[in-house]
N, C-alpha and C positions, 0 to 999 in steps of 0.2 A: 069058724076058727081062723083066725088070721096067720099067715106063715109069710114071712120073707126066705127065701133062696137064693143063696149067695153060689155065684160060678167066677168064673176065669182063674183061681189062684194057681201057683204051680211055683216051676227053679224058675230061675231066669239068671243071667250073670249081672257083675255089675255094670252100670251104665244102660241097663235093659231095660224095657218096657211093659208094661204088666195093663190090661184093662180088666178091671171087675163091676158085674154086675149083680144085681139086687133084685129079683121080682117080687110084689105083695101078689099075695092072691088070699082069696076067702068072700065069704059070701056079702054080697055087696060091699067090700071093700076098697074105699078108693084113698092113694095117698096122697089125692088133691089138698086136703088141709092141713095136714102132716109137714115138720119138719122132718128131713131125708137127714140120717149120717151117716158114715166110716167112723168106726173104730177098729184098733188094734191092741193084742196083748201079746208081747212077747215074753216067754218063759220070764216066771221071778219077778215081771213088772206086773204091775197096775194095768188094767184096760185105761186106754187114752184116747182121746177124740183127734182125731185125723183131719177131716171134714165137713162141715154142716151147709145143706142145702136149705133154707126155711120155703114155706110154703107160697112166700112171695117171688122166691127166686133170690135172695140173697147170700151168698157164700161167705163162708169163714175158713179158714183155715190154720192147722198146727205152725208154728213158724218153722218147724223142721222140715215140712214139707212144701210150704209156699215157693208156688214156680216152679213146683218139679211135676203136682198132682192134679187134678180138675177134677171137681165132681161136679155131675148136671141129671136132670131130673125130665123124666117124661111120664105128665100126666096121664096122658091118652091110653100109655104101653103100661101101666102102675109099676114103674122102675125106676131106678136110681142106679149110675153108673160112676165109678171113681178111675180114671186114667191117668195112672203114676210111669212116671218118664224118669229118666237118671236115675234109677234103681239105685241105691244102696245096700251093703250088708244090712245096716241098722233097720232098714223097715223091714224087715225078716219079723215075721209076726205068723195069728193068728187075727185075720180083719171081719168082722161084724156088721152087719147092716142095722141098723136103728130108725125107726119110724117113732115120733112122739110130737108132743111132751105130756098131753092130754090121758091118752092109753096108750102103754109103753110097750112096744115090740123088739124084739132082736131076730136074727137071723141065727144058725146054728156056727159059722165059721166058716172062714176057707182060708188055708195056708198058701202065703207067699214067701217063699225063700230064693232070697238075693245070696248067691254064694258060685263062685269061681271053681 
């Protein structure tokens, strides 16, 4: 059974810096051919895509968050990590980890709250 676990969320104030990571683990699981993501849902919204790592190494990102966040991917460690800088209120969420497109995986959640 495959699991992603999601750590680092927590307060931080604004202009703060937040790094969250992602571990796969399960039986011979690897997220070598996996697209890696971040998403977010903050109360009342839609779950929204954050970040996408594909399995080549290519990145996408939200335009709300471009140049504030970096996601990057280690094969070796079966992880995916999102390093969001300039914290805002607005990304006050619940963020997700997602492995796909093939067989879809999520993570359980971890709360990041930007607030003074």
């Amino acid at each position: 059974q495959v699991q992603l676990v999601e750590s680092g969320g927590g307060l931080v104030q604004p202009g703060g810096s937040l790094r969250l990571s992602c571990a796969a683990s399960g039986s011979r699981f690897s997220i070598y051919n996996y697209n890696m993501g971040w998403y977010r849902q903050a109360p009342g919204n839609q779950r929204e895509l954050v970040a996408v790592i594909t399995s080549g190494g290519t990145t996408n990102y939200a335009l709300s968050v471009k140049g504030r966040f970096t996601i990057s991917r280690d094969n070796a460690k079966n992880t995916v990590d999102l390093q969001m800088n300039s914290l805002k209120p607005e990304d006050t969420a619940v963020y997700y980890c997602y492995a796909g497109p093939f067989h879809v995986y999520w993570g359980q959640g971890t709360q990041v709250t930007v607030s003074s």
